[in-house]
BALO-936144 format. One record per residue: residue in one letter; x, y, z of N, C-alpha, C in turn. Coordinates in pm, whole numbers, padded with zeros to 5 digits, always signed. Each point is the difference from the previous one (the first is absolute). Layout:
<marlums>
AXYZXYZXYZ...
</marlums>
This chain:
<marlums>
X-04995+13242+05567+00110+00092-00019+00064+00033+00135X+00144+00000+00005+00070+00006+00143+00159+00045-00098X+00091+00034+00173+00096+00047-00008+00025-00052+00108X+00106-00141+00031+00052-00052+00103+00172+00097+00050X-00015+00073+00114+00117+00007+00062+00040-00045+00108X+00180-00033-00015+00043-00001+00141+00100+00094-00001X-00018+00040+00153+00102+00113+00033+00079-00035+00134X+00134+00018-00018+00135-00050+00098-00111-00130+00086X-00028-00101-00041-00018-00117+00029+00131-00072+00016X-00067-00051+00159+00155-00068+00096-00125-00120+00083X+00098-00083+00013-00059-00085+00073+00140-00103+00089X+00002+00047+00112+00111-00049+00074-00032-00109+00119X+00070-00086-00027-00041-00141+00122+00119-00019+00130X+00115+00123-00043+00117-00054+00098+00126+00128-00078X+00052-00008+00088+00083+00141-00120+00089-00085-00054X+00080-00095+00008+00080-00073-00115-00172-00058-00127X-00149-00003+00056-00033-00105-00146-00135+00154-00048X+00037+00037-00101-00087+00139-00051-00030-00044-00169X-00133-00104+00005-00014+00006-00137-00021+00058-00112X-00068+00116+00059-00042+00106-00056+00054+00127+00063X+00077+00123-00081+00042+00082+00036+00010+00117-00097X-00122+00063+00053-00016+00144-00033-00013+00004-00204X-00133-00073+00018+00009-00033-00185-00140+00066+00021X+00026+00103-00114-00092+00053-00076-00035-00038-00146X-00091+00047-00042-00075-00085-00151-00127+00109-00041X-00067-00035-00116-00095+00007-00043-00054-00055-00078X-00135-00081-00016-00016-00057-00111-00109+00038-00023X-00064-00011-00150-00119+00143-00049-00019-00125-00067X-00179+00093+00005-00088-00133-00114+00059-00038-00119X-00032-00140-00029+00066-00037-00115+00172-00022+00009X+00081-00014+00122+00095-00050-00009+00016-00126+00116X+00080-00074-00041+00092-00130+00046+00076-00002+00050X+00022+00031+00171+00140-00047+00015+00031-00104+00029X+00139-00024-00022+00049-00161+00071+00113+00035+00077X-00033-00084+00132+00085+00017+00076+00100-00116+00031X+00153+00006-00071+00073-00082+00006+00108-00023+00073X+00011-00138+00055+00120+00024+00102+00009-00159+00045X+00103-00064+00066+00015-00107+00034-00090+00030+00172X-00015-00157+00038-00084-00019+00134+00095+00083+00108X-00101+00059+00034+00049+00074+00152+00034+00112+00017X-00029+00084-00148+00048+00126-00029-00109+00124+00007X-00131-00085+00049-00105+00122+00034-00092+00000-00070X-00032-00089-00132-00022+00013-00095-00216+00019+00038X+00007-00161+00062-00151-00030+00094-00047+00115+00108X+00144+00054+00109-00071+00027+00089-00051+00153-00098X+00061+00100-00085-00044+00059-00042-00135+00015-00054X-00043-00086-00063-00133-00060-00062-00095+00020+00134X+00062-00110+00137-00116-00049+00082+00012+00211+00065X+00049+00032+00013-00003+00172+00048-00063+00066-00105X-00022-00024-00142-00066+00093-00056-00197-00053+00028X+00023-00116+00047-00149-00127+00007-00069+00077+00171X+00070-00003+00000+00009+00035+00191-00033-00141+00149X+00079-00092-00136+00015-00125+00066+00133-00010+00107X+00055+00123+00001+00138+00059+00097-00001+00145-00008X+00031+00007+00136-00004+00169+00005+00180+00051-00021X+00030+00128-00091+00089-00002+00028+00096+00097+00082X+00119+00002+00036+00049+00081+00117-00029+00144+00008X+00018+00052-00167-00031+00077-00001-00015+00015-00180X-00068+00162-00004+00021+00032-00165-00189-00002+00018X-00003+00004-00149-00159+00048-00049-00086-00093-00126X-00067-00059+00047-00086-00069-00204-00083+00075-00001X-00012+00089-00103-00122+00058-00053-00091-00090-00098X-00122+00052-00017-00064-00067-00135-00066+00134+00009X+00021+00032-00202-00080+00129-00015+00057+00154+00092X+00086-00039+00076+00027+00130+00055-00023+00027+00198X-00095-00131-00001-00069-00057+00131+00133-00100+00080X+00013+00062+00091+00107-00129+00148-00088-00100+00035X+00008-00132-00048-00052-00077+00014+00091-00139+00115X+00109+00086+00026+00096-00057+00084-00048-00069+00166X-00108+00033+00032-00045-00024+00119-00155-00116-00037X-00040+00048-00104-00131-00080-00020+00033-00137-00021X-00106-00075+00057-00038-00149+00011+00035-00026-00199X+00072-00151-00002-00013-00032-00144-00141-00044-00083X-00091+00014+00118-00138-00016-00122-00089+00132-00030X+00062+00108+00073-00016+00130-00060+00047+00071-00107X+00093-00031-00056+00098+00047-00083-00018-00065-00119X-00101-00067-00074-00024+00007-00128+00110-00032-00083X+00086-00126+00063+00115-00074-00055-00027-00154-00009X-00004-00041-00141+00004-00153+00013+00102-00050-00023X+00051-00142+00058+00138-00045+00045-00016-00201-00033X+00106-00003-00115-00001-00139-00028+00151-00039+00073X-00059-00164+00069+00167-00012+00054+00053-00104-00080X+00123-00065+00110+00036-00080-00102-00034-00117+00016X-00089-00025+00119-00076-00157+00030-00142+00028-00032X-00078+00071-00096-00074-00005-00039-00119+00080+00111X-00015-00067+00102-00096+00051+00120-00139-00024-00002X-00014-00116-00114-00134-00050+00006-00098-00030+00083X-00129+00051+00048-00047-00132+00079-00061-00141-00001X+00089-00107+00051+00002-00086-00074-00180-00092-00020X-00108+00035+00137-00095-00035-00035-00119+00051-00100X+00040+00108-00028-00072+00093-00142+00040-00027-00141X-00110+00001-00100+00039-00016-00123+00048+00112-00036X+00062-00027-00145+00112+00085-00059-00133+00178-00024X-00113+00006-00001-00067+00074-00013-00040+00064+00145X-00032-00076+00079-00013+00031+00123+00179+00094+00101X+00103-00062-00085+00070+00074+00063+00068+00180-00086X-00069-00030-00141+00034+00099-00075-00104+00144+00091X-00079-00064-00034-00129+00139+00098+00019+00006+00131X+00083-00053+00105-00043-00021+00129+00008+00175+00060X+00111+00026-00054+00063+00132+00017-00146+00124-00034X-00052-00040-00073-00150+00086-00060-00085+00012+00090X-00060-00192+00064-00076-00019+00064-00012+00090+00132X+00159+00025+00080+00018+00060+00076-00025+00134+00023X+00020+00043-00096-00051+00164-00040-00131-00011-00005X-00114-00075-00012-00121-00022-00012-00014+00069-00138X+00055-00015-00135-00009+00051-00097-00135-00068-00066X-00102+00044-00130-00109-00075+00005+00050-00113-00072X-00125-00073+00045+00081-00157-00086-00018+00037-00144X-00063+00051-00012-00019-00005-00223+00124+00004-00037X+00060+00167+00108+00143+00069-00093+00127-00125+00035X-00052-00070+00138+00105-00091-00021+00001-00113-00048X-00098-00053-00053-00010-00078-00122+00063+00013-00120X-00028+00110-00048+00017+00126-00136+00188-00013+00049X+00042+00057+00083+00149-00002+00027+00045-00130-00025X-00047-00103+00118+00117-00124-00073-00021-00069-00130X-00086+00029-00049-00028-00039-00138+00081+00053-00082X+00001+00091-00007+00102+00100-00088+00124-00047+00061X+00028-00016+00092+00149-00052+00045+00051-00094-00071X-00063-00133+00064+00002-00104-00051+00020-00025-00124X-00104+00095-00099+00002-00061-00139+00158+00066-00097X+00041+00113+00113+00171+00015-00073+00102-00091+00052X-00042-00054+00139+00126-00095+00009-00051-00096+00001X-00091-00057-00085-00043-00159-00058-00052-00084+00135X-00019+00042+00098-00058-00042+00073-00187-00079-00003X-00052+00012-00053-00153+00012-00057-00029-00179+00084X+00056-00065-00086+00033-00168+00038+00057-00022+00172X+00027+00079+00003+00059-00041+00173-00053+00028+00085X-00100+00099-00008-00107+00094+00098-00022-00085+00103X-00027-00127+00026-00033-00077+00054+00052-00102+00100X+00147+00032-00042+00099-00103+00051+00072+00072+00153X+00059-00090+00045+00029+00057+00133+00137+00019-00013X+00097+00090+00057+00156-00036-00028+00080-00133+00017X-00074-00086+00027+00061-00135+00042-00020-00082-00132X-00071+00075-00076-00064-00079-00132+00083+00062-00115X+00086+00101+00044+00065+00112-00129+00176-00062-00017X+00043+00055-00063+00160+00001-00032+00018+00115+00071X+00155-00023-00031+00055+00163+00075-00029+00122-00098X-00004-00059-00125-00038+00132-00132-00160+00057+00061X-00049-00092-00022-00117-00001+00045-00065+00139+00154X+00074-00100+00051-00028+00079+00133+00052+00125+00023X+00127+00046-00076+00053+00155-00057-00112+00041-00020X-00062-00048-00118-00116+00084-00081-00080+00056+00140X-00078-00051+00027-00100+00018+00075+00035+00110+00122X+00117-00012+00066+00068+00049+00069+00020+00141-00030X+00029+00031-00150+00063+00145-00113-00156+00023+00040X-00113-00084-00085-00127+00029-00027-00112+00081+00177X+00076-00059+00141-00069+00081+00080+00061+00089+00053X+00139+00040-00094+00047+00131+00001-00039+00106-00085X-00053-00065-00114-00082+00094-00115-00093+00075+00015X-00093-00096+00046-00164-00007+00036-00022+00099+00078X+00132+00043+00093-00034+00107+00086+00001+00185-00071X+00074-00049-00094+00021+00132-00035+00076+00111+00071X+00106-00056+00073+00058+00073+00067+00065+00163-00049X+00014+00086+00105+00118+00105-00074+00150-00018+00001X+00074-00142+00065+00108-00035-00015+00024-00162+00002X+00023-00047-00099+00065-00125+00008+00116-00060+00059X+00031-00074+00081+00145-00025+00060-00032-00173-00016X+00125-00041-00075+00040-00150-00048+00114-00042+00129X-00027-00061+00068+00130-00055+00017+00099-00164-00014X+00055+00025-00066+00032-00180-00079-00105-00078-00062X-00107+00068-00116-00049-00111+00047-00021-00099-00108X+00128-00018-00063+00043-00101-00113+00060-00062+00094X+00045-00019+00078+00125-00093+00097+00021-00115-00018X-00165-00040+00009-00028-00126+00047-00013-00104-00120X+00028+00084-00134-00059-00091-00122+00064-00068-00026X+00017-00110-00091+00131-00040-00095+00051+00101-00081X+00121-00004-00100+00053+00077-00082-00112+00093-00112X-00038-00148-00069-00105-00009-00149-00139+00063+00061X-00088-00022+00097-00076+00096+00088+00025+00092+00047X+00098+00064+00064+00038+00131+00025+00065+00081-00159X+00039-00050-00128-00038+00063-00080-00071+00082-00053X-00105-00127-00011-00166-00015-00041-00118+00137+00090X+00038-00007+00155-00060+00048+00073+00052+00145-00025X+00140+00012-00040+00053+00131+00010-00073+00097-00127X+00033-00075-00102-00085+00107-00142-00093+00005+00051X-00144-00090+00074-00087+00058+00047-00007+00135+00063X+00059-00006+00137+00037+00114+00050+00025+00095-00066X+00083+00003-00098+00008+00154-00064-00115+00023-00089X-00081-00102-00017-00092+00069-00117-00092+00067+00094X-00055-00068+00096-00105+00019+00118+00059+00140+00066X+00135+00024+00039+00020+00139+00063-00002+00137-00093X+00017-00048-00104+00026+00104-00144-00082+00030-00015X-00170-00075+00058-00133+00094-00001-00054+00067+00104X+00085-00033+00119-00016+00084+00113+00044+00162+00040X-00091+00072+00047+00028+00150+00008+00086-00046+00115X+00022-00038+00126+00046+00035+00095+00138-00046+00015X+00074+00066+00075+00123-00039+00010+00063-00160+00108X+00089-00044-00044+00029-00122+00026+00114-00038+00050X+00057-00017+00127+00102-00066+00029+00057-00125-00004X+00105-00071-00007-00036-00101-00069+00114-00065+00063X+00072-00131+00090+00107-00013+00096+00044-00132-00091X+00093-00044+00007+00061-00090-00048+00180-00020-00003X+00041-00101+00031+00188+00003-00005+00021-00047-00152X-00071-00009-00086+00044-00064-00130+00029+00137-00057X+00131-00018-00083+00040+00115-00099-00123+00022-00124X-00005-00131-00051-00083-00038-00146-00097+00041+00014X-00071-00057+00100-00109+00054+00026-00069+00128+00024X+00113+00054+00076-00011+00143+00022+00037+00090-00138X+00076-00025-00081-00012+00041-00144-00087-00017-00069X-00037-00124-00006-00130-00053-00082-00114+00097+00001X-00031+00009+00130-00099+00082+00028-00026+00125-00042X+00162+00049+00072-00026+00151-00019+00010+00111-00138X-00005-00082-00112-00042+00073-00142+00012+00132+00003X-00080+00116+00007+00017+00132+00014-00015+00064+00167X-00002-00130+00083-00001-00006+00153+00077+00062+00054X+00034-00035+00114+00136+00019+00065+00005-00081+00071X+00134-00034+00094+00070-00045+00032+00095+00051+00130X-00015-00046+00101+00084+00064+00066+00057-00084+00104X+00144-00067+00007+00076-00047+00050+00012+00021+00122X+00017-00133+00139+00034+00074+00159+00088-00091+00025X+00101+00079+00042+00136-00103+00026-00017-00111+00106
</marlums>
């Protein structure tokens, strides 16, 4: 359970290029946003500032009520799918779902018990084994969504990460997605330049457009 805010979030590289300027939000457990906009409109660096994969010029991310604006991104209890997947490519598809666990020194049972349960909603069970060099791009989504799951984060942040599919797979992959987030308590940002997509998604969601 979480309550993602941003407050007058700016992020300036030059005073003519300001991708982000002074955007506030909230997103509460159990909602979706999508953040829509053509390339270059802020859409990522917003995402990588709420990740704390960029610091930004100025403004505030809360989680829960907490400024989490200064903390390292593996403090902050945010998991983050991109749009090249971020596999590592010498680990199997199981080995890279837990790696994130291992690190926490979580016990192995519960992280057994976790990707199992992962796996067996996004049909993964058969692949456990395979390395990303051995997967499709559907494929390698899965696994990718799946060591964003596994963590149990208090905020999800997507960024593109249908991009890379064909049409008929980024379909396919998309109803996934909504069934898989529709059981999630935590709130979800979600980046993408597709209109459709960004409709598709957002059902009783939202939506919020950046020029």
């Amino acid at each position: 359970m979480a309550i993602l805010e941003l407050k007058n979030l700016n992020k300036t590289y030059s005073p003519t290029s300001i991708p982000v300027k002074d955007l506030s939000l909230t997103v509460r457990d159990d909602e979706f946003l999508t953040l829509l906009g053509p390339s270059g409109c802020g859409k990522s660096t917003t995402l990588r500032a709420i990740a704390g994969l960029d610091q930004p010029t100025r403004g505030q991310v809360l989680v829960d009520g907490h400024d989490v604006t200064r903390m390292r991104p593996g403090d902050r209890n945010m998991a983050m799918v991109f749009q090249s997947y971020a596999l590592y490519p010498h680990m199997n598809a199981e080995a890279n779902i837990a790696a994130s666990l291992r690190l926490k020194q979580i016990d192995a049972g519960e992280i057994m018990g976790r990707v199992r349960a992962v796996s067996a909603k996004l049909g993964l069970d058969e692949l456990l084994d395979r390395k990303p060099g051995q997967l499709s791009g559907g494929q390698r989504q899965r696994v990718a969504l799946a060591r964003a799951l596994v963590r149990q984060p208090a905020v999800f942040l997507l960024d593109e990460p249908l991009s890379n599919l064909d049409a008929l797979l980024r379909e396919q992959v998309r109803a996934e997605l909504k069934q898989i987030f529709e059981a999630q308590a935590a709130p979800v940002v979600y980046v993408t330049h597709d209109q459709t997509e960004a409709m598709t998604l957002r059902r009783r969601w939202r939506c919020y457009a950046m020029a």
